[in-house]
C-alpha positions as CSV (number, residue, x, y, z in Angstrom):
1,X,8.5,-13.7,-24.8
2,X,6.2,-16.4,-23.5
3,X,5.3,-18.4,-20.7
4,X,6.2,-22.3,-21.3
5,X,5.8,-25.8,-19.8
6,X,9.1,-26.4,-18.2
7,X,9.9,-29.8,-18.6
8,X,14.4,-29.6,-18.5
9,X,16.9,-30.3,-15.9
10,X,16.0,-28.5,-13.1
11,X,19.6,-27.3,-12.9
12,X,18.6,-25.2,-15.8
13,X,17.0,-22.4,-13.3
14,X,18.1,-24.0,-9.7
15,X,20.2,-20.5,-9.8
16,X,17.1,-18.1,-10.3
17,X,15.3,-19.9,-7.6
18,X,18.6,-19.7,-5.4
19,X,18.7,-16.2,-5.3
20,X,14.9,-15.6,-5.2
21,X,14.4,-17.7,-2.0
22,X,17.1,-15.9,0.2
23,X,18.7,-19.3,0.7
24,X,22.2,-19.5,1.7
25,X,22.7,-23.3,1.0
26,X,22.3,-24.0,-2.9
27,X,21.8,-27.6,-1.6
28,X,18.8,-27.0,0.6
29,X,16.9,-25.2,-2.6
30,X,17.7,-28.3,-4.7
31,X,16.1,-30.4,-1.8
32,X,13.1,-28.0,-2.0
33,X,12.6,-28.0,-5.7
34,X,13.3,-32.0,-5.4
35,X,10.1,-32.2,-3.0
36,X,8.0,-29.6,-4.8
37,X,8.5,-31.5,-7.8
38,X,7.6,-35.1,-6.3
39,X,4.2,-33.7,-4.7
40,X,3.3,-31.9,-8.1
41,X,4.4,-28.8,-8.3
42,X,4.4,-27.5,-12.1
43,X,6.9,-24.8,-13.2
44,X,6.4,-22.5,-16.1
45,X,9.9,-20.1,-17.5
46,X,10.7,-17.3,-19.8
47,X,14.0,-18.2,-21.9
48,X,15.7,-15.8,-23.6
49,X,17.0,-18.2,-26.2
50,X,18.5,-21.3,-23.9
51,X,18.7,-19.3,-20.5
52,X,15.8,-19.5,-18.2
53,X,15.1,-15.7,-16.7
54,X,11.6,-16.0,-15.4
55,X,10.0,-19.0,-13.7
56,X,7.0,-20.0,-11.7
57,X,5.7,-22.5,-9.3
58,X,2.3,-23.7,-9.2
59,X,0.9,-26.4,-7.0
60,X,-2.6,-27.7,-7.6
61,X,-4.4,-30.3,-5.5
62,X,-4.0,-33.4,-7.2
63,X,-7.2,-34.8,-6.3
64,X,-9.9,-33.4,-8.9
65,X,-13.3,-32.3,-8.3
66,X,-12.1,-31.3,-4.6
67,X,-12.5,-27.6,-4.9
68,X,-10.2,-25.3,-3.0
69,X,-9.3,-28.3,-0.5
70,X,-6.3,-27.5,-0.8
71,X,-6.7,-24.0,-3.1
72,X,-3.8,-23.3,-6.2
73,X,-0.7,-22.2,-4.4
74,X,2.3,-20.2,-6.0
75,X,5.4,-21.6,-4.6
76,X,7.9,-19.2,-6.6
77,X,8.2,-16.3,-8.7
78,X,11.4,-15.2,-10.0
79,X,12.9,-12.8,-12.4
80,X,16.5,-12.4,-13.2
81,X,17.6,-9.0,-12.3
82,X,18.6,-7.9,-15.3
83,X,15.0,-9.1,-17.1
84,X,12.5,-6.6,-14.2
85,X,11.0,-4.1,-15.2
86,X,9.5,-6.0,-18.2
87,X,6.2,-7.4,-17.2
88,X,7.6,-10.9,-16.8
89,X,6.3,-11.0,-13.4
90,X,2.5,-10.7,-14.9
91,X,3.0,-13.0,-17.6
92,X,4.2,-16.1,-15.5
93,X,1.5,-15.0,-13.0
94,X,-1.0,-14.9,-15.8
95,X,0.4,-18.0,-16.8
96,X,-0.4,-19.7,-13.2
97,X,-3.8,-18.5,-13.2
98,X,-5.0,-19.6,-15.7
99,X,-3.9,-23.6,-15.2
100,X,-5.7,-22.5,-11.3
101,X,-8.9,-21.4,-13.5
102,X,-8.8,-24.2,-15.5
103,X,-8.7,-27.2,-12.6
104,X,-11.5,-25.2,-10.7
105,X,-10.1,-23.3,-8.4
106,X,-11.4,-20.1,-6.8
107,X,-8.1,-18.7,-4.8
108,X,-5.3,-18.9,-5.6
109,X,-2.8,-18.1,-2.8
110,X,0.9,-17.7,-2.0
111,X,3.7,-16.2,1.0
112,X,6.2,-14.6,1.2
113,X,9.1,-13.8,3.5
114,X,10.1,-10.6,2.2
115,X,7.6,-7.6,3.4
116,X,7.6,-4.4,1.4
117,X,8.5,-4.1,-1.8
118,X,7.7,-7.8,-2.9
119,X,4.4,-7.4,-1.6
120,X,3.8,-4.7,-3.6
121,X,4.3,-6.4,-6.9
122,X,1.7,-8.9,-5.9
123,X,-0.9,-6.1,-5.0
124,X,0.1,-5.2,-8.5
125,X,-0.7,-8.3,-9.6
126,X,-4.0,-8.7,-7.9
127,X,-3.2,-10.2,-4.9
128,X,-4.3,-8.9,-1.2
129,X,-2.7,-9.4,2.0
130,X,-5.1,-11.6,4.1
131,X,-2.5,-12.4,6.8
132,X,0.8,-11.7,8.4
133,X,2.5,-14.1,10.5
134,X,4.7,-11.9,12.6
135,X,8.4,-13.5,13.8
136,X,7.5,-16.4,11.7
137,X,11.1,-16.9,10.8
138,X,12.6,-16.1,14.1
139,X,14.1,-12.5,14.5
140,X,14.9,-12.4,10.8
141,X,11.5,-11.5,9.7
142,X,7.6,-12.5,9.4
143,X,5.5,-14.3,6.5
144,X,3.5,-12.8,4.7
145,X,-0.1,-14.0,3.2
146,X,-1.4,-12.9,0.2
147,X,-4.1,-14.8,-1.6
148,X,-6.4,-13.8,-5.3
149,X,-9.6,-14.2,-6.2
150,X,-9.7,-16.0,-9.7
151,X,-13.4,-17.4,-10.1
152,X,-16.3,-16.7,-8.7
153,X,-17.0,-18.1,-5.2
154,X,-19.6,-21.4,-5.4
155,X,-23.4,-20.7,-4.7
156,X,-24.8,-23.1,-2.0
């Protein structure tokens, strides 16, 4: 399997992001991919033949030569349940770093609202917690920061 370009009908993974952001209202996450696609956002899937079961968000500042203004941010990762355990996680990841490498960048960064065992696959991944933003979502739970060193850090 590889990592590609997505450039379909959103609809085509609007499920997989669905169930990967917790959502309740399908029409809320159309409105978010909507926006995320307007400022930029890029998306990279896995198909198994026409059916997307891995994708990726990546957000990169869209003004070049500004490094780490606003630093590579990973909006989404999701696998289809019955696609874990296969290392798609690390291929879309790898996927998303290295379009962060290549525009400059020397973090790349991303949350996530769901403490304990998604945090764990982004330790996997590289990634460490560098904050937690208790309550964040009212009772139902905190954010959680993680970020990932992916070049070295500029010399003054």
């Amino acid at each position: 399997m590889v990592v590609e370009q997505f450039e379909g009908d959103l609809a085509e993974f609007i499920d997989l992001f669905h169930e990967s952001t917790g959502l309740d209202d399908r029409e809320a996450v159309e409105k978010l991919i909507a926006i995320e696609v307007t400022k930029g956002t890029n998306y990279g899937v896995i198909r198994d033949g026409d059916t997307v079961v891995g994708m990726i968000g990546l957000y990169l500042d869209p003004v070049p030569g500004v490094r780490d203004l606003d630093p590579a941010q990973v909006i989404d990762l999701a696998v289809h349940e019955d696609y874990r355990g296969r290392g798609f996680s690390r291929l879309l990841m790898d996927w998303a770093v290295k379009r962060a490498r290549a525009a400059d960048q020397t973090w790349i960064w991303l949350y996530t609202g769901s403490p304990g065992y998604t945090v764990d696959v982004y330790k996997s991944l590289g990634f460490e917690v560098c904050g937690i933003n208790e309550n964040y979502w009212g009772s139902d739970g905190s954010r959680v920061w993680l970020r990932r060193q992916i070049n070295e850090l500029p010399t003054s």
